[in-house]
N, C-alpha and C positions, 0 to 999 in steps of 0.2 A: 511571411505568414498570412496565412487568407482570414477573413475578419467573419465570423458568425453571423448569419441570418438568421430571424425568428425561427424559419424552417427548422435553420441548423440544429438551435437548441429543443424545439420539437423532439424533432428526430432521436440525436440527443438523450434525452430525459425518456423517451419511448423503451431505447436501446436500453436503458440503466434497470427500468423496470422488467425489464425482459428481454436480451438480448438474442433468445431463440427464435423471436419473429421474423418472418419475410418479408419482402420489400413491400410485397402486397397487401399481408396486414395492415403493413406499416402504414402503409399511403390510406387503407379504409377509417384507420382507426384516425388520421390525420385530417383527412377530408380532401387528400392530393392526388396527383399520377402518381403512380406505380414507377414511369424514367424519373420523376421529380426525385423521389425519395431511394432510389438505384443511384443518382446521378451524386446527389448531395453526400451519400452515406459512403459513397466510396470517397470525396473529396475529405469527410471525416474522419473514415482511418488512415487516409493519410497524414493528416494533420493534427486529432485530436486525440483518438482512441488510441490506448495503449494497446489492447487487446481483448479478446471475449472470455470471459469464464464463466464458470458457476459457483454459486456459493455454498457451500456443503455444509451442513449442522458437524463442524471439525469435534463436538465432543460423542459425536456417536460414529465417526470415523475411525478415532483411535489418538485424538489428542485431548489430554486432561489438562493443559495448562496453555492460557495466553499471558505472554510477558510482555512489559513494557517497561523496555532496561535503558532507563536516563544515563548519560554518562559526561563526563569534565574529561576536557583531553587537550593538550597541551598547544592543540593546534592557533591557539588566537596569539600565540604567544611567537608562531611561525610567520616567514618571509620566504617570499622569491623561490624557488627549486626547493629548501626545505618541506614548504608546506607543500607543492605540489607533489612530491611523494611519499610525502608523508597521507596524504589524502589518496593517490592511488591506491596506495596498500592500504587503507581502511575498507578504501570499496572493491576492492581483490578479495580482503578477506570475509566481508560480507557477503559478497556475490556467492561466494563457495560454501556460505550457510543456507541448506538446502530449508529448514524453519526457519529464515525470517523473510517475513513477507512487505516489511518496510527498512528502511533505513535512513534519516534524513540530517541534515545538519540544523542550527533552529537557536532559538536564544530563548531563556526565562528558571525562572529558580533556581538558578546558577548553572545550570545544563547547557550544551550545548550540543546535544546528540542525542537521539533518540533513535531504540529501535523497537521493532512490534517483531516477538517471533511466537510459534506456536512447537509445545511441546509433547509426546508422547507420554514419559512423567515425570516424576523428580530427576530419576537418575540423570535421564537425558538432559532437563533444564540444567542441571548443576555441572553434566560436561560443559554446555555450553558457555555456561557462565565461566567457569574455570579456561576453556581455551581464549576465550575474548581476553579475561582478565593475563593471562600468558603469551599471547601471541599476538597484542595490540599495548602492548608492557611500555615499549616504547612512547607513545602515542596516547594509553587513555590513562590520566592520575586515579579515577572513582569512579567506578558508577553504583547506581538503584537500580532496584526493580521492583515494581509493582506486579503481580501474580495474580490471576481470575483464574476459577475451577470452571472448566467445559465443561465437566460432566456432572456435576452436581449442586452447583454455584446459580444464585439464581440472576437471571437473565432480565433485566430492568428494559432493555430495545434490542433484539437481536442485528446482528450486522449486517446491513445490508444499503447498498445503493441508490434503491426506488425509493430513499427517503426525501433526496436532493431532487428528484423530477417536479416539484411544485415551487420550486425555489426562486427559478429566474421565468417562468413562462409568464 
């Protein structure tokens, strides 16, 4: 794995706040060449960037609820080939959860799973919860969820990226 240069995180943190720019902003707003910041940023999606998006205001899109569904799952209690498919099929059947936009494994208040999904509205949040809780039966003993209203809920820091751009420069 190649090791960050100032640049790097430059660039970086540039990208986070606005990943619509060209290489040639990039480099004005940096104070670099234009190959400098072409040469670097491609060395960074190969290495660092997951990929590009945009961030949409999800409650005037058409989703009313962000969950974050803690869950206890029996996997610490697993070895050898058990947990390793026991762990596939966790993330089989997340992958195929077209709202969740996180899924991680993690330790604290007796959790040890957490997921971040977004919902259209109850109904939908409560298939979801229902299928997890049925087709991960195996695998999760509990979980919680924590629930925030998109569209009506108010909004203390909206979510966004260009928060972390002043963090390491």
């Amino acid at each position: 794995m190649k090791e960050l240069k100032p640049i790097d995180y430059k660039i970086l943190f540039e990208l986070m706040k606005d990943s619509h720019r060209s290489d040639r902003q990039l480099a004005k707003a940096l104070g670099v060449s234009q190959p400098t910041v072409t040469r670097r940023r491609a060395m960074l999606e190969e290495n660092f960037i997951e990929g590009y998006t945009v961030i949409p205001k999800f409650g005037q899109i058409g989703f009313e609820i962000a969950a974050i569904t803690f869950l206890k799952s029996k996997l610490k209690y697993a070895t050898g080939e058990e947990k390793t498919q026991a762990l596939q099929k966790m993330k089989e059947w997340f992958m195929k959860q077209t709202n969740v936009v996180l899924a991680l494994d993690g330790r604290g208040m007796g959790w040890d799973t957490v997921c971040i999904s977004l919902h259209e509205n109850f109904e939908n949040f409560a298939g979801f919860i229902r299928a997890l809780d049925s087709e991960l039966s195996d695998w999760v003993v509990e979980s919680q969820t924590f629930n925030a209203d998109l569209k009506g809920g108010i909004v203390i820091k909206p979510f966004h990226l260009k928060y972390l751009a002043s963090t390491k420069q």
